[in-house]
Backbone bond lengths (Angstrom), bond angles and torsions (degrees), N, CA, C in turn:
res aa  C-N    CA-C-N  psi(-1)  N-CA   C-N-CA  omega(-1)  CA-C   N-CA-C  phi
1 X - - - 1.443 - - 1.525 109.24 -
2 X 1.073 128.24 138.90 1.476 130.32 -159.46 1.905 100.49 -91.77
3 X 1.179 117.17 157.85 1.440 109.07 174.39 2.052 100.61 -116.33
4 X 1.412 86.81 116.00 1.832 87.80 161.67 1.175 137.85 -84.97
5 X 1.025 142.15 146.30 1.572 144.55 167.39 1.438 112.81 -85.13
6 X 1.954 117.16 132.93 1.304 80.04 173.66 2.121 75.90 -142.79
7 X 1.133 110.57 -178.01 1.488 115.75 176.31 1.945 98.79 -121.71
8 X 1.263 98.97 115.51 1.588 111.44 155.55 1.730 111.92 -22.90
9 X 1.523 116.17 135.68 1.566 100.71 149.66 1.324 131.64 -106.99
10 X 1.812 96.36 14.17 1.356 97.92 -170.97 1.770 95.70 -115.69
11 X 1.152 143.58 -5.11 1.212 157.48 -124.55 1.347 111.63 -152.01
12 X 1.248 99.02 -44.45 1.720 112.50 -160.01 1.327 117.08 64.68
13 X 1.133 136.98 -7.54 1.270 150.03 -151.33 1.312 88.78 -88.03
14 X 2.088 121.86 144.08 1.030 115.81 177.73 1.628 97.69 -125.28
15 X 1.805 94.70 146.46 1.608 86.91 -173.09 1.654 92.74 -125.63
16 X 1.831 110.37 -163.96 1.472 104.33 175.72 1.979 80.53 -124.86
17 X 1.085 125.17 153.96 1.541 154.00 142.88 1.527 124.19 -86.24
18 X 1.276 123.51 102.67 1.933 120.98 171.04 1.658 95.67 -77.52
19 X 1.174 123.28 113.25 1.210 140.12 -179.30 1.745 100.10 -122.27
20 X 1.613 109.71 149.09 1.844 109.09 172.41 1.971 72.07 -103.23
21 X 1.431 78.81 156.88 1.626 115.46 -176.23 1.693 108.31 -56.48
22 X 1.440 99.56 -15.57 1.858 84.84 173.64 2.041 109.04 -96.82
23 X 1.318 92.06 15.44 1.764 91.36 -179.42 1.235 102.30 -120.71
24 X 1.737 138.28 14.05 1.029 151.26 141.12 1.497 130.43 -3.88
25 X 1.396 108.47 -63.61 1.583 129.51 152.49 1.084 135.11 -59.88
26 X 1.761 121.40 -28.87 1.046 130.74 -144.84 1.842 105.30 -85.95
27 X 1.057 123.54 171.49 1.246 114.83 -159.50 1.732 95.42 -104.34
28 X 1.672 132.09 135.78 1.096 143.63 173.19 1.451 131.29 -96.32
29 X 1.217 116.37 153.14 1.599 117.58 177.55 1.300 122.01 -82.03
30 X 0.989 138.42 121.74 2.237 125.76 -165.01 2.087 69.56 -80.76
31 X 1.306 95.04 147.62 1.201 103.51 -175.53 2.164 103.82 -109.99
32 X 1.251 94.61 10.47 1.613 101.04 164.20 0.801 119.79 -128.07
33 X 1.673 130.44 16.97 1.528 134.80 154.58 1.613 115.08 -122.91
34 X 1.087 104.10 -24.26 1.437 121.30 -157.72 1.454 107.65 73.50
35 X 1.101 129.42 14.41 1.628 121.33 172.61 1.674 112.82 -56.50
36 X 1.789 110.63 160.89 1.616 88.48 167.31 1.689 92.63 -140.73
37 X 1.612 127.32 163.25 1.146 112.99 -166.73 1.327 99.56 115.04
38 X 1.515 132.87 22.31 1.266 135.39 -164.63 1.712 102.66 -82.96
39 X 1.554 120.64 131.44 1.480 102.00 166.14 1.381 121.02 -100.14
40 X 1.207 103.98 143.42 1.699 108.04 -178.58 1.234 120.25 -91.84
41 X 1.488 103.26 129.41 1.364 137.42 -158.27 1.628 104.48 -76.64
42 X 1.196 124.46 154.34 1.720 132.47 153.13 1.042 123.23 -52.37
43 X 1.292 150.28 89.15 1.300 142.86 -152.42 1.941 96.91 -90.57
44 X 1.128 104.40 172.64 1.682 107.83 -174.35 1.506 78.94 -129.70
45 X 1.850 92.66 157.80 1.006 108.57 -175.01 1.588 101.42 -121.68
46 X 1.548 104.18 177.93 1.514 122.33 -175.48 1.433 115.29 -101.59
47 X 1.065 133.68 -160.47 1.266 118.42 179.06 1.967 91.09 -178.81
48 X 1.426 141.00 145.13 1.142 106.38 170.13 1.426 82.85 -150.33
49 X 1.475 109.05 145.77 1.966 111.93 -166.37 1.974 90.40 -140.72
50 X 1.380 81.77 116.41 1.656 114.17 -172.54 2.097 86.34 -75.31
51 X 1.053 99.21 143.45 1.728 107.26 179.70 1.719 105.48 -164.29
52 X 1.502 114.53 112.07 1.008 112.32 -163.46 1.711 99.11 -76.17
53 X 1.297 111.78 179.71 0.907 109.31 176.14 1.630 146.84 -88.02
54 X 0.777 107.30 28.99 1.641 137.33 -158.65 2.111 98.14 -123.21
55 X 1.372 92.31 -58.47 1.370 110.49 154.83 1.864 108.57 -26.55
56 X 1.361 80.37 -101.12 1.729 106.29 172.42 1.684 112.38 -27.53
57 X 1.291 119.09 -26.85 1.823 119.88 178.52 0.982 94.49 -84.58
58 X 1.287 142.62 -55.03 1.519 165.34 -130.18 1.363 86.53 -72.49
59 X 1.451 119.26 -81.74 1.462 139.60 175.20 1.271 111.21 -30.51
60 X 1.367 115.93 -55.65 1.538 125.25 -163.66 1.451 103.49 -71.05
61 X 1.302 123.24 -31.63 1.246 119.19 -161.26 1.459 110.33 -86.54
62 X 1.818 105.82 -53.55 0.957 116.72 171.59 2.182 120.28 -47.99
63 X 1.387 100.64 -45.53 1.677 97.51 158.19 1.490 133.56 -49.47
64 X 1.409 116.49 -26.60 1.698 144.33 -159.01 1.328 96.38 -94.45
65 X 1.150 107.29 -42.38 1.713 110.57 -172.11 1.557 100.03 -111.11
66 X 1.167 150.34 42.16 1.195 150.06 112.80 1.417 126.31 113.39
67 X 1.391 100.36 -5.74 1.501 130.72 -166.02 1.551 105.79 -109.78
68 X 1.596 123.25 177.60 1.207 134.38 169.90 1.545 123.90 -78.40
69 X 0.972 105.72 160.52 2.131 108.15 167.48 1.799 101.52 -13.91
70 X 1.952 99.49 -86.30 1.213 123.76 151.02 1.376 146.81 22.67
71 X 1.435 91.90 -56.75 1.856 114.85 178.11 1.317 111.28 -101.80
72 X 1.529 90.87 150.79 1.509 116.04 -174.09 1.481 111.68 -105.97
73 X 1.644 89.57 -19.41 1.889 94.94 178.57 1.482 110.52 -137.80
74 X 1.335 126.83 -161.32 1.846 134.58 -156.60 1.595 72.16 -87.43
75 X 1.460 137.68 -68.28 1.050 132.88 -177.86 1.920 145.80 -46.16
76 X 1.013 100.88 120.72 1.306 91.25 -167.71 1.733 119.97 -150.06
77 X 1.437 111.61 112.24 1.734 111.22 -177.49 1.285 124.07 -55.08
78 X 1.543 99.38 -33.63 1.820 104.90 -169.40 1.515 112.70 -81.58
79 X 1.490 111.13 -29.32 1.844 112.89 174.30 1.651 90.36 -109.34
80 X 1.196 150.56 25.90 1.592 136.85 174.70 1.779 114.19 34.06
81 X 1.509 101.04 16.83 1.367 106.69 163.14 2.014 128.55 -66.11
């Protein structure tokens, strides 16, 4: 079930709602005023990127030493590092 955001219009107060996707539309209670008429907000999303760790040195090193993923040296054609 997805969780929405919505901001009170009587309150201002912004809360989140667990709603199933067919109550989407439906109109909510701000649950710290009791107001109803709440508008729903843009929610941001997450994103989460698994990188083993070998990966993760790779990166680090290659950043430390001045170059891309890519490079083996300070020099480099593909980033002009």
């Amino acid at each position: 079930m997805p969780i929405y955001e919505y901001r009170c219009n009587r309150c201002r107060g912004e809360f989140e709602h667990l709603g199933s996707m067919n109550d989407r539309d439906s109109e909510v209670e701000c649950p710290l005023c009791g107001g109803r008429g709440a508008e729903k907000l843009m929610s941001r999303c997450q994103t989460k990127v698994e990188m083993s760790l070998s990966d993760f040195q790779a990166l680090s090193d290659a950043t430390a030493g001045g170059g891309c993923v890519g490079c083996t040296s300070g020099s480099c054609s593909t980033c002009d590092k």
